[in-house]
TORTORFI-253298 format. One record per residue: z, y, x of N, C-alpha, C, O, CB in turn; chain; residue number from 1; residue in three letters. Coordinates in pm, whole numbers, padded with zeros to 5 digits. Last residue first. Glycine has a CB too. Example, Ala and Ser with C-alpha at 12.3 -4.5 7.8 and 13.67 -1.06 7.14 Angstrom:
# TORTORFI-253298
REC; 00708; -00225; 01285; 00714; -00106; 01367; 00787; 00003; 01290; 00804; 00114; 01341; 00572; -00060; 01408; A; 2; Ser
REC; 00780; -00569; 01319; 00780; -00450; 01230; 00780; -00330; 01320; 00846; -00332; 01424; 00905; -00447; 01131; A; 1; Ala
***
This chain:
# TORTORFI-253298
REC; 00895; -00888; -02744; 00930; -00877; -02918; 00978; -00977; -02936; 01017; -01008; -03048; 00820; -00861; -03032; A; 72; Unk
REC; 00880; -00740; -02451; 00902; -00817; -02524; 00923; -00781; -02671; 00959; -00670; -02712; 00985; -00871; -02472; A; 71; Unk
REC; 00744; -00453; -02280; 00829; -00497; -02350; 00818; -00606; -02457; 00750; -00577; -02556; 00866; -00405; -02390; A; 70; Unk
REC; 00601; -00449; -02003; 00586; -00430; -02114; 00727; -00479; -02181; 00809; -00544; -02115; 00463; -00490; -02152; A; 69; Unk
REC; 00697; -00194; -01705; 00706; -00303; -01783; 00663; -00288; -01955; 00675; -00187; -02024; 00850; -00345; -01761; A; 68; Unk
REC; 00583; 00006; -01530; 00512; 00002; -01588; 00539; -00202; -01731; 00462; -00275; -01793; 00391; 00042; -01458; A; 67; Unk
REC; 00884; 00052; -01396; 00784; 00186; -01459; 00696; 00087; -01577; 00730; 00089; -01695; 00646; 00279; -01305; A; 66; Unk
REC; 00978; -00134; -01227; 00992; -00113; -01353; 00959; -00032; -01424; 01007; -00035; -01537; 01070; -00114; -01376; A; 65; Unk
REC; 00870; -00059; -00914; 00980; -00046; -00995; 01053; 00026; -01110; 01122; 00127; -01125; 01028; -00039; -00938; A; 64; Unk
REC; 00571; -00181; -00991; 00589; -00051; -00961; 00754; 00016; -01018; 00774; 00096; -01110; 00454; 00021; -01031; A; 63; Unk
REC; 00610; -00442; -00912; 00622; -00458; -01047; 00668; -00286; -01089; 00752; -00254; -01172; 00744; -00593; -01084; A; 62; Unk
REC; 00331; -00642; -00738; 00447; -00569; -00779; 00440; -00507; -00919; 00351; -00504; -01004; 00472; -00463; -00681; A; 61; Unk
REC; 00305; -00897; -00553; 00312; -00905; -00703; 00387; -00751; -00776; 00482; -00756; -00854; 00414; -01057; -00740; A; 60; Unk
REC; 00060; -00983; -00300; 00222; -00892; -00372; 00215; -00890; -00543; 00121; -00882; -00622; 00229; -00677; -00314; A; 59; Unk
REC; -00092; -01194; -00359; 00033; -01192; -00188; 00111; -01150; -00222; 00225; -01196; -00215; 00019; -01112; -00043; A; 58; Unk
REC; -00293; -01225; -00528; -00158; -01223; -00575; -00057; -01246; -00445; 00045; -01315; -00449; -00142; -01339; -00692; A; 57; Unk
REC; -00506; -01062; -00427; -00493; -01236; -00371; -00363; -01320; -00447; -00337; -01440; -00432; -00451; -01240; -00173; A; 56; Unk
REC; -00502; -00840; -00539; -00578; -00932; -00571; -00533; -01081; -00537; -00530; -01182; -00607; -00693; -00898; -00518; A; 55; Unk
REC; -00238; -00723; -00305; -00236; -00761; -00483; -00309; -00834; -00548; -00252; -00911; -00625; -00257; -00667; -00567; A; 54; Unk
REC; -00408; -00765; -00147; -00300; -00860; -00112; -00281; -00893; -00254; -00292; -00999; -00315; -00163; -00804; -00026; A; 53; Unk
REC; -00619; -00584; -00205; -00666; -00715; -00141; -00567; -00820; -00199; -00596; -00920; -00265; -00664; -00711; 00030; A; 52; Unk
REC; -00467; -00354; -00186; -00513; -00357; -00317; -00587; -00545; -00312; -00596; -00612; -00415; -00643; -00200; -00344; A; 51; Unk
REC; -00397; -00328; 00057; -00308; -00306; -00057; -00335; -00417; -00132; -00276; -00523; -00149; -00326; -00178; -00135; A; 50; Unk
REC; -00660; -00269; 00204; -00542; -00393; 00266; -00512; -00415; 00133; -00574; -00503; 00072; -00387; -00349; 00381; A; 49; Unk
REC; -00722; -00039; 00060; -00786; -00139; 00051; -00711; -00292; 00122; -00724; -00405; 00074; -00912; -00090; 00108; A; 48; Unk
REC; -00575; 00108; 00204; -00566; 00133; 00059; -00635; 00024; -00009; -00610; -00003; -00126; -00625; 00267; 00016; A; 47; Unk
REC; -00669; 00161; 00478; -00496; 00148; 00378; -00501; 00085; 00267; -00417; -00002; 00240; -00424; 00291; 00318; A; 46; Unk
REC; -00960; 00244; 00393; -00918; 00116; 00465; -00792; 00048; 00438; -00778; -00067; 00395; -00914; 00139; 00598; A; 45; Unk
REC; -00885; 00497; 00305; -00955; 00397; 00197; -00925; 00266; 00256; -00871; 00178; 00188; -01128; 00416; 00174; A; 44; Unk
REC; -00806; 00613; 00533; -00719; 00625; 00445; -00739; 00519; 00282; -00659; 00484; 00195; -00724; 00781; 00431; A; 43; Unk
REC; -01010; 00600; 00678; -00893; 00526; 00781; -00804; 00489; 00640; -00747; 00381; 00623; -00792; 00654; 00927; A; 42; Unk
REC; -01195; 00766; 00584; -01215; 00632; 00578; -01088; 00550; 00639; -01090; 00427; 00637; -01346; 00603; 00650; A; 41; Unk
REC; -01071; 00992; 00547; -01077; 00942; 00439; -01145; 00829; 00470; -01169; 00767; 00367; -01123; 01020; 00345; A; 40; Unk
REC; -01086; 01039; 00847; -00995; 01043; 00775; -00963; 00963; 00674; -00870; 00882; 00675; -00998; 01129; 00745; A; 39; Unk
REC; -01340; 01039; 00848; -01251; 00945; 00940; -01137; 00943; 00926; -01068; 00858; 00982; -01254; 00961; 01060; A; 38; Unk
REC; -01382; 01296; 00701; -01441; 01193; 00710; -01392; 01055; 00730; -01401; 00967; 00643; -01505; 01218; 00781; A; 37; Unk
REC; -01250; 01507; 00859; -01233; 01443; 00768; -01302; 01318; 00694; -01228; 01251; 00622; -01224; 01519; 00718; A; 36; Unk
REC; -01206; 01386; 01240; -01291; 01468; 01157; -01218; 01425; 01015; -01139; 01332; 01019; -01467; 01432; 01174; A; 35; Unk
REC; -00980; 01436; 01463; -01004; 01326; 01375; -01086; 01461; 01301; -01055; 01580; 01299; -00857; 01222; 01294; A; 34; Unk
REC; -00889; 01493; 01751; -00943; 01579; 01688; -01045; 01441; 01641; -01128; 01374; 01703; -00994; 01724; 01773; A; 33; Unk
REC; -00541; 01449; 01801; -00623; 01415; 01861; -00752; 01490; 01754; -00699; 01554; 01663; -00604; 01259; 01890; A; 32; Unk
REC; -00283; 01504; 01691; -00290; 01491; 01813; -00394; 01461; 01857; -00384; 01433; 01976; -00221; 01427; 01852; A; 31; Unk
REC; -00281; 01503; 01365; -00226; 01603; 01440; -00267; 01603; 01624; -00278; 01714; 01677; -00066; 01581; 01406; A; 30; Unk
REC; -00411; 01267; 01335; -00441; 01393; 01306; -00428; 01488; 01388; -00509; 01547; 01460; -00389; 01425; 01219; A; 29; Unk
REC; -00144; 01100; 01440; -00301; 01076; 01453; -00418; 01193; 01454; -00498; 01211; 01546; -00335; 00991; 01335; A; 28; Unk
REC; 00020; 01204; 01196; 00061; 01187; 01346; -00074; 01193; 01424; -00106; 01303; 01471; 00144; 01038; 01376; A; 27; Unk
REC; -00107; 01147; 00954; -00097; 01275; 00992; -00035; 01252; 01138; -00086; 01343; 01203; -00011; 01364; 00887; A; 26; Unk
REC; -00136; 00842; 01000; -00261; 00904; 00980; -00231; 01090; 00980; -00328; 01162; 01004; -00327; 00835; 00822; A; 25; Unk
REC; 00139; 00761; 01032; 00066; 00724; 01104; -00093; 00794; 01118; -00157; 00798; 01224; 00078; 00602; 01073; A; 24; Unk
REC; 00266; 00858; 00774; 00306; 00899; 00885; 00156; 00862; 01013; 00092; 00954; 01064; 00463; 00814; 00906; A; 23; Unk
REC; 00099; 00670; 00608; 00091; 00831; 00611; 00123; 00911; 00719; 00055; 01003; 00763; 00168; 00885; 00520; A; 22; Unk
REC; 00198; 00456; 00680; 00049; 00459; 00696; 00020; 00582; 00665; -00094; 00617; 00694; -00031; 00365; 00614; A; 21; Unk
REC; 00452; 00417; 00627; 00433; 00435; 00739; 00316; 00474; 00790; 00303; 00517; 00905; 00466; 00354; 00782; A; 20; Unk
REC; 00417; 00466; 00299; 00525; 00554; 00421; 00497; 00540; 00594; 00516; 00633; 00673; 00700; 00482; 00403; A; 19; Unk
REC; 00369; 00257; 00260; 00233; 00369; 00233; 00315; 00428; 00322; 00270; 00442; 00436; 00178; 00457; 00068; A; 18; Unk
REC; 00504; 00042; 00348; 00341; 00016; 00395; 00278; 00168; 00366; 00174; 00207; 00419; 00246; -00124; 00283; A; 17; Unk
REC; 00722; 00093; 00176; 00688; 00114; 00343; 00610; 00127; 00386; 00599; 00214; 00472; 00705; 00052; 00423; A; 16; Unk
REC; 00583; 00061; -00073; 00644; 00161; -00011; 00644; 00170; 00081; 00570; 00258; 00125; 00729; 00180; -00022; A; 15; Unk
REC; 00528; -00234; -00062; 00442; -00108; -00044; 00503; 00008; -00011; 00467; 00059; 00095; 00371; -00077; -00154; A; 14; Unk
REC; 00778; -00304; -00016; 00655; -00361; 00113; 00580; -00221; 00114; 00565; -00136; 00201; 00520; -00524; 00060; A; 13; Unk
REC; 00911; -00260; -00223; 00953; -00217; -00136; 00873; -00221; -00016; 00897; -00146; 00078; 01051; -00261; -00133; A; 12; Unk
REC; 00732; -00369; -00414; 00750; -00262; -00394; 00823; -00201; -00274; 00788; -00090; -00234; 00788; -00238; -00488; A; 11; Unk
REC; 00783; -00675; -00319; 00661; -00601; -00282; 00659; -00501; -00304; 00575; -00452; -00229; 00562; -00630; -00319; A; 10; Unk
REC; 01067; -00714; -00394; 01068; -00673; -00224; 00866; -00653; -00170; 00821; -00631; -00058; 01171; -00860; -00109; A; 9; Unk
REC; 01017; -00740; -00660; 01116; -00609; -00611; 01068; -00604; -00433; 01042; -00502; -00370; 01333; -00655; -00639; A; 8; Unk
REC; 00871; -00951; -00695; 00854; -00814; -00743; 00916; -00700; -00677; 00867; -00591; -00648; 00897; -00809; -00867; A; 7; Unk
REC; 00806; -01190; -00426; 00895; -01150; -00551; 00866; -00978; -00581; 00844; -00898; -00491; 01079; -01184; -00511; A; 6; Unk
REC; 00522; -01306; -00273; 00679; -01221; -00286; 00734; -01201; -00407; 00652; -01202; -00499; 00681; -01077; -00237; A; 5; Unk
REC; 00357; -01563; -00175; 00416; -01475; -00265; 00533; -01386; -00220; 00619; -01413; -00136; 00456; -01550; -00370; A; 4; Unk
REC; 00191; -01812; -00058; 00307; -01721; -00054; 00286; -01593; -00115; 00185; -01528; -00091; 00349; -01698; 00078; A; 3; Unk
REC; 00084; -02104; -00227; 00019; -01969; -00224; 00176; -01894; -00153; 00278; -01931; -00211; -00048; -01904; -00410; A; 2; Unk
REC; 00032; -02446; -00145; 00117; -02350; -00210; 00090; -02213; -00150; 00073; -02204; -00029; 00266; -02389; -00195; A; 1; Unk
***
């Protein structure tokens, strides 16, 4: 059996997950002498966890309710 999350608490994952991974990459920035480059690879790396979990179906999100289709 695969673990999963439910819709609502993987938006909320991501959210955090981008919220803290922003904080974490301008904090980082700010204090030590990060080229851009290393930047935009620290920041594709993020972004790539994400996009993995969603593939793997880990998160299922459901970009709160923005992008629902609608039934007929």
């Amino acid at each position: 059996m695969k673990f999963q999350l439910n819709p609502l608490a993987s938006d909320i994952l991501i959210s955090i997950y981008a919220v803290v991974t922003l904080f974490f990459r301008f904090k980082l920035e700010n204090n030590t002498e990060v080229s851009y480059l290393n930047s935009i690879v620290m920041g594709v790396s993020f972004v790539v966890i994400i996009w993995v979990l969603i593939k793997l179906k880990v998160l299922n999100p459901n970009w709160f309710g923005l992008l629902n289709k609608k039934n007929k």
